[in-house]
N, C-alpha and C positions, 0 to 999 in steps of 0.2 A: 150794498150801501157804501162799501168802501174806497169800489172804485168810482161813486161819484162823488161823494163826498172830498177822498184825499186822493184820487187815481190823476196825479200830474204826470206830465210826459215832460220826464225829464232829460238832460243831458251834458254831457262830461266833458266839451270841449270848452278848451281856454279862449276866454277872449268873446264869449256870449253868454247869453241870457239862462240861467239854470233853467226855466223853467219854458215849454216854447207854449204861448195861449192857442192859437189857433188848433194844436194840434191835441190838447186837454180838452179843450171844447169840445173837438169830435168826438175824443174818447171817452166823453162821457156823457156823451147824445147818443153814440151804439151803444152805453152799456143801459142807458134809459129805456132804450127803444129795448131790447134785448131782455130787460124783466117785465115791459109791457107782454109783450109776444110770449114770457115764460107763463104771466095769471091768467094766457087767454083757456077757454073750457075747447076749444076745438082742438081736434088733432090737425097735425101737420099729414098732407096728403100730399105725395107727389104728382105729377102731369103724370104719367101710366097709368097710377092707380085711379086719379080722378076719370081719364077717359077709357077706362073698363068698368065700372062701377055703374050699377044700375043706372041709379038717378040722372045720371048724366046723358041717358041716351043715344048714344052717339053709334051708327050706323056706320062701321065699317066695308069697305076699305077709305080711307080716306081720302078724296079724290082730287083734292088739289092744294096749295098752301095759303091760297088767304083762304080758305075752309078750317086746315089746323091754325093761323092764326087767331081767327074767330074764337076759336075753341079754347087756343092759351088768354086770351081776354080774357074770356069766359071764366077761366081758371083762376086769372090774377085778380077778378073782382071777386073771387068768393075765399080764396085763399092766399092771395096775397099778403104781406108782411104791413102796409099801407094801411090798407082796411080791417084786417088786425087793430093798429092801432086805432085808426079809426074809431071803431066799435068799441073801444074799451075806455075811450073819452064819452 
């Protein structure tokens, strides 16, 4: 709450603005994003674990890289940081 409420990004030098906007903004757009992603109910799974993990199926050895890329899609549409948010709108 605190960092978005009063979390400004401040600074010490003479001769500008104490407070800089753009850079308050962000920081308090990752700390929104960052307590969305803290109330989601899913666990955080890495790329290993997700491609050894039953449900995922994946038929080892891997045989080429737009095959593992498919497969990090795959990954970032179900655990992704995005669709996290996503889902919890």
């Amino acid at each position: 709450m605190f960092l978005v409420k009063n979390g400004d990004w401040s600074v010490d030098i003479p001769g500008s603005s104490k407070s800089v906007d753009y850079l308050t903004d962000t920081y308090k757009y990752i700390a929104i994003f960052s307590l969305i992603e803290s109330l989601q109910d899913n666990e955080y799974i890495d790329f290993y674990s997700y491609l050894i993990r039953r449900k995922t199926k994946v038929e080892f050895p891997i045989n080429n890289k737009k095959e593992l890329d498919q497969l990090y899609s795959n990954y970032k549409q179900e655990f992704g940081s995005i669709q996290l948010s996503n889902n919890f709108l």
